[in-house]
N, C-alpha and C positions, 0 to 999 in steps of 0.2 A: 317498607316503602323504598322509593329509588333513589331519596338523599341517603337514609339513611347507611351505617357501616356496622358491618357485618362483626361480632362479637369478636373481640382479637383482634381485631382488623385494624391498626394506626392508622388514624385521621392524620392524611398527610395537611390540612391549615393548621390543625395543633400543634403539629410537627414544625413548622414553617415559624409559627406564632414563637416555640417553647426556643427553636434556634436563633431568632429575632433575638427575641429577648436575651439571651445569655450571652451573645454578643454584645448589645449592649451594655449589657452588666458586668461582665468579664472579658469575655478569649475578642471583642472589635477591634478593629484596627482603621484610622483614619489613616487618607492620602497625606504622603508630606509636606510637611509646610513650603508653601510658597516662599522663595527668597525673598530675604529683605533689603537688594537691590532692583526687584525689579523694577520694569517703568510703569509712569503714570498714565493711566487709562486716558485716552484719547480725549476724555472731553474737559481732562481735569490740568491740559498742560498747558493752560493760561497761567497755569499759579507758578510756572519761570516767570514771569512778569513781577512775582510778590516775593520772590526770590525763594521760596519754600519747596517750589517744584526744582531745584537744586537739587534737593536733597531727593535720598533714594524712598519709590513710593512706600516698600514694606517699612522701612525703618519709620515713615512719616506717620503710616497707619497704626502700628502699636504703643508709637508714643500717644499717638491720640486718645487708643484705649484706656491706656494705662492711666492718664490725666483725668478721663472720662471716670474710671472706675473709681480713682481716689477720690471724686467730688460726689460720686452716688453715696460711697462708702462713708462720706464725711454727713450726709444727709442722713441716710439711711440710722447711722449710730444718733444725732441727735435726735431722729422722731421716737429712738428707744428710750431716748434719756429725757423723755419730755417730764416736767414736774407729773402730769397724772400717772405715768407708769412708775419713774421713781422712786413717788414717793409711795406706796405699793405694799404691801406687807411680805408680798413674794419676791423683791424684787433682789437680782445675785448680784450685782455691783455696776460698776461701771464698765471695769475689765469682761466680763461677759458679757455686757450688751456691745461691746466692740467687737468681738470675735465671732458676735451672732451675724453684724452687722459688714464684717469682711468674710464669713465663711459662704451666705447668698450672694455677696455682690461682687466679690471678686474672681468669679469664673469668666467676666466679662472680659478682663485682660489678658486670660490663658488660652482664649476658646480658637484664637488665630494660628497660634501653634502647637496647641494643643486639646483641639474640638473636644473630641470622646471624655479624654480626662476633664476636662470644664465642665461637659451636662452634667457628669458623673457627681461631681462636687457640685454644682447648683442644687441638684437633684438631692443629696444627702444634705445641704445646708436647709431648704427647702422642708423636709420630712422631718428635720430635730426643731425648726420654727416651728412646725404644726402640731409633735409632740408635748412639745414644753409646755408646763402651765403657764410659763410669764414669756411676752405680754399678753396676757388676757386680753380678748377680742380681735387679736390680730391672727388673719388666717395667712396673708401676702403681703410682703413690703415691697414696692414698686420700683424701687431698684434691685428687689430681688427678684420679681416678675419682669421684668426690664429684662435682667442676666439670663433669667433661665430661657426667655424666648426666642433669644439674640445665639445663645448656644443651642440651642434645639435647629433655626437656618444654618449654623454653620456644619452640622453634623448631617445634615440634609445634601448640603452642596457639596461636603468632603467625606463620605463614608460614603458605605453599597448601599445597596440597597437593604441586605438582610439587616445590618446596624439600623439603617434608618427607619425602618420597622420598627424593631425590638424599642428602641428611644422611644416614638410616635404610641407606642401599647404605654409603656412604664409611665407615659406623661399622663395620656388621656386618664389610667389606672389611677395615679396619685392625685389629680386635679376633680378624680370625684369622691375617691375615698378622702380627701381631706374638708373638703367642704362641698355636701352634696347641692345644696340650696343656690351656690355661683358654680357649679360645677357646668351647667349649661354657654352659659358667657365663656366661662376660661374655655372651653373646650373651641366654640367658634374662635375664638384668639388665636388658640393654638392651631388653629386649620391655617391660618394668616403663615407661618413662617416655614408649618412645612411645604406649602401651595407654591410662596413664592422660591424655595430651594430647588425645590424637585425640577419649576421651571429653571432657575439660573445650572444647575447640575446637566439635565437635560443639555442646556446651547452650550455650555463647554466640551459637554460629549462629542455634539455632533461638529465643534469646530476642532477636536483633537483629530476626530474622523478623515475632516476633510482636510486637514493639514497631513494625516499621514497617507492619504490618497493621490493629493498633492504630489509627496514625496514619492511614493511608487511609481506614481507616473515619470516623473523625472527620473528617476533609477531605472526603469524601463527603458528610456526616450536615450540616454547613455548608455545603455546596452546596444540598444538599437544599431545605434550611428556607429559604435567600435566594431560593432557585426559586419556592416555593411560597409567601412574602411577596410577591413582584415577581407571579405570577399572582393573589393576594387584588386587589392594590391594581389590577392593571391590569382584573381584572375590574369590581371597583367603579366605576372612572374611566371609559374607554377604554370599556368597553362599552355604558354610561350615556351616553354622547354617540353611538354607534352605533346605538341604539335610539332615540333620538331622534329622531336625523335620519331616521329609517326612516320612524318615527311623524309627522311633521310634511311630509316626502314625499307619504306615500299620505293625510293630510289637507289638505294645499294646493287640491287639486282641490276640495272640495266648499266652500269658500270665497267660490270666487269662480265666480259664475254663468258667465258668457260667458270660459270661458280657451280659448286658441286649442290646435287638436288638436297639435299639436307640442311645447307646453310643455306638455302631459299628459304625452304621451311621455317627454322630457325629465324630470319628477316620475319617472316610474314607473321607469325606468332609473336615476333616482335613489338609489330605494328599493329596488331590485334587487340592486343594487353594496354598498348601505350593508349590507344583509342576509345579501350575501357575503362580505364583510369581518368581519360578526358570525361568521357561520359559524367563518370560519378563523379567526379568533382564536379560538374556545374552545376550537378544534382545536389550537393550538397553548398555551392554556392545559393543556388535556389532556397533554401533553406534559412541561407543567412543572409538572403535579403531583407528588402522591409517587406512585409504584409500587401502593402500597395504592389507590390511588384516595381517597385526602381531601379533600373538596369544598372547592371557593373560598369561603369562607362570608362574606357584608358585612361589609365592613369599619366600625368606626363613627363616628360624625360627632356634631357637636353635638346632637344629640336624644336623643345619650346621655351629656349631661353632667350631669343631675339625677342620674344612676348613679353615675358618677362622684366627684360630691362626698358622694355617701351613704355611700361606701365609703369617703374620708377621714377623715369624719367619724366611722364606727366604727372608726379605727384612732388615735383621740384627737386629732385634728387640729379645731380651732375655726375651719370654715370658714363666710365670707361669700359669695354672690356677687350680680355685680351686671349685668345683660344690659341690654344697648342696641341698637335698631334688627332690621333683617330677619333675621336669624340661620336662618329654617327653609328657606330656597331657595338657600343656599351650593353652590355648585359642587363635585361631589364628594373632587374633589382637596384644594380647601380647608378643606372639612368634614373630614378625613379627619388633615390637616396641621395643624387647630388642636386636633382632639381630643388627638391624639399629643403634642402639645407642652405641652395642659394635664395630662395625664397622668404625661408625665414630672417636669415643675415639682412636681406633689401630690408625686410620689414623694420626689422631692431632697428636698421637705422633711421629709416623715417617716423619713430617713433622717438628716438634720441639725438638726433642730428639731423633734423632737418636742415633740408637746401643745399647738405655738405657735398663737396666732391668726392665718387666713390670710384674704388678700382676693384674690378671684377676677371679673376684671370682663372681658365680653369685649362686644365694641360694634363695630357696623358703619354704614358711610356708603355711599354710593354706590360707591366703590372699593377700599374697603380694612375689611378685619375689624384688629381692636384686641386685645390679648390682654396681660393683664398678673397675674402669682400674686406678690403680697408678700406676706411672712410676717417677724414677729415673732420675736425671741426664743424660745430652747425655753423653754418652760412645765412646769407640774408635772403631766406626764402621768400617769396613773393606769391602772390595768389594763384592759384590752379592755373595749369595751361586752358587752352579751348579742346572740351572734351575729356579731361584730365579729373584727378582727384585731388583733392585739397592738400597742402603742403601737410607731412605729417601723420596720413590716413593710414595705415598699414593695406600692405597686400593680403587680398583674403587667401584661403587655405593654408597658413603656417599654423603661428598660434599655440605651438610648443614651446619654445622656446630654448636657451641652451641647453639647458637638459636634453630636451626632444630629441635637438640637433648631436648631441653626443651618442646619445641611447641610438640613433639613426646610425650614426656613421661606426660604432664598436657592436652593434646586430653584422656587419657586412666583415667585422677583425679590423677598423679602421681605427681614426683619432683624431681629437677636433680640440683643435686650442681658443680660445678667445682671450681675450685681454688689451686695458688701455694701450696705444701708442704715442712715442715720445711727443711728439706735435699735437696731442689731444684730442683724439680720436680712439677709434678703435678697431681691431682687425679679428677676424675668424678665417681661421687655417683649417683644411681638414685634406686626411689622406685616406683615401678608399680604395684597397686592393680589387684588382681583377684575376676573380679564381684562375688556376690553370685550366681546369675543364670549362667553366663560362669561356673561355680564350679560345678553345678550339672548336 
């Protein structure tokens, strides 16, 4: 027939069944225990009100068990000790109807931090009650039916699937090999806690899922953006010197009257290679855009720091500044490294001093541009100009901070001081060399 399996042949559900179960039995392994600080479930954090959602929810939840278990277990022993069992002609003492009656009911306390182990011992507590001659007529005690159904969901919710299996056979298996006649009843019960696991396991799944999907996306979305900074800035820089040397190539020649035909050549292979190298870099810019295609847009340099300080300035800040030397033929990189660094400086302050008086001086010599923002005391800022931003607001695109601003200015071989000033305030120095080649 086409179910059947061919002699020899291992029935892979036997297989499935026999590993089930010896997981269960032995080699399973439950997820690890939830902390016992973590928080309380959203609907449950009224009880700060009653002052008990103070405390941490796991620590709240196993003292509960553990109070819950010792008042089953305090029942549980007296229905053993009732005068008709007692007095009994079978009956072992009192000391063993306690250890009957803590061996089923106390899995209920272990089963939070220790699922698998708790069915395990419910399950063996369970099987020496249904062997024992005494008590007679007792198949289940209800706080040991209680235990073992409560550990049966949590083995559900916190183990795989193959464990949850192997447990779901061993129950069904014992619930009718010990008493066939309620075997029907228990078993519908026991459908009750694996149903509602499987559901509660299932929505933890799928919101692990979406919280690490979440995360992806975010770790992508940071990637993205550093991609698409590192192509601005190498477009600005790196290109800028690529065009050049193109440009300066296929002008060499008309220069000089009499060049010898080889070192045309030489120029014009020059300009050849520089032009293919531009090529491929934008090709490879292209690459480290976004997906959308969002253009490398210039990045900005000192020709935009009258902007700059205007936008300070309507955000309550009483800015000076003060320029010295060549400032418009800055080498891109360095244009690029001071703008960002005066930028961030404005920012610091109107997020720490606002309204304060600021002095902005930036100056250059032959090899080195000068960069220095002190500021004053906060002052008594007052509300937005017209058009302005609030006292306070930071300038967008910083957002580094000193670190940023150092890492900036020692990428170029510079140095960038900050620290309080005596009048209480605070000032940011930085020195950023101009290469000898960028210079020529």
């Amino acid at each position: 027939m086409a179910g059947d399996t061919s002699e020899g042949e291992p029935n892979p559900l036997r297989a499935v069944l026999w590993k089930g179960i010896a997981a269960a039995a032995v080699t399973g392994r439950a997820e690890p225990a939830p902390p016992l600080d973590r928080p309380w479930p959203a609907g449950l954090r009224w009880t700060r009100f009653l002052g008990i959602g103070r405390l941490p929810f796991g620590l709240v939840t196993n003292l509960f068990w553990i109070v819950l278990t010792i008042l089953i277990i305090t029942g549980t022993n007296s229905m053993l000790r009732e005068p008709v069992r007692s007095q009994a002609a079978d009956y072992p003492g009192d000391g063993t109807a306690l250890l009957l009656a803590v061996l089923v009911t106390a899995p209920l306390a272990l089963r939070d931090r220790h699922p698998l182990a708790a069915w395990r011992m419910s399950f063996a507590g369970l099987a020496v009650l249904s062997l024992s001659p005494w008590p007679a007529g007792i198949e289940y005690t209800e706080g040991g039916a209680f235990a073992a159904l409560m550990c049966v969901y949590t083995v559900t919710v916190r183990c795989s699937r193959d464990v949850t299996l192997g447990v779901a056979t061993l129950s069904f298996a014992g619930v009718w090999i010990k008493d066939p006649e309620s075997a029907p009843g228990a078993s519908m019960l026991l459908l009750v806690p694996l149903a509602v696991g499987y559901a509660v396991r299932v929505r933890r799944t799928s919101r692990r899922e979406l919280a690490e999907q979440e995360r992806r996306h975010q770790d992508a979305e940071a990637v993205l953006m550093e991609r698409q900074r590192i192509a601005r800035e190498m477009h600005d820089v790196v290109a800028h010197h690529m065009s050049m040397i193109a440009i300066q190539a296929e002008a060499a020649p008309y220069k000089v009257e009499a060049l010898p035909d080889e070192t045309r050549r030489d120029l014009a292979e020059i300009r050849s290679t520089a032009l293919d190298a531009l090529t491929e870099m934008r090709r490879i810019l292209g690459v480290l855009r976004a997906e959308d295609g969002v253009e490398t847009a210039p990045q900005p340099g000192l020709e935009r720091l009258d902007e700059l300080v205007s936008n300070a300035r309507a955000a309550g800040l009483r800015v000076e500044t003060r320029l010295d030397g060549d400032l418009d033929r800055l080498p891109p990189g360095v244009a690029l490294t001071a703008y960002r660094i005066l930028q961030e400086a404005l920012s610091n302050v109107m997020r720490h001093a606002p309204g304060s008086r600021v002095t902005v001086e930036v100056s250059r010599d032959d090899a080195i541009v000068w960069l220095s923002v002190v500021n004053g005391p906060p002052g008594a800022a007052g509300g937005p100009r017209p058009g302005g931003r609030a006292p306070g607001s930071p300038l967008p695109g910083g957002g580094h901070g000193l670190v940023g601003m150092r890492e900036r200015a020692a990428a170029l071989g510079g140095a960038l001081t900050a620290g309080p000033t005596p009048e209480g305030g605070f000032a940011v120095t930085a020195d950023l060399p101009v290469s000898a080649r960028e210079r020529t």
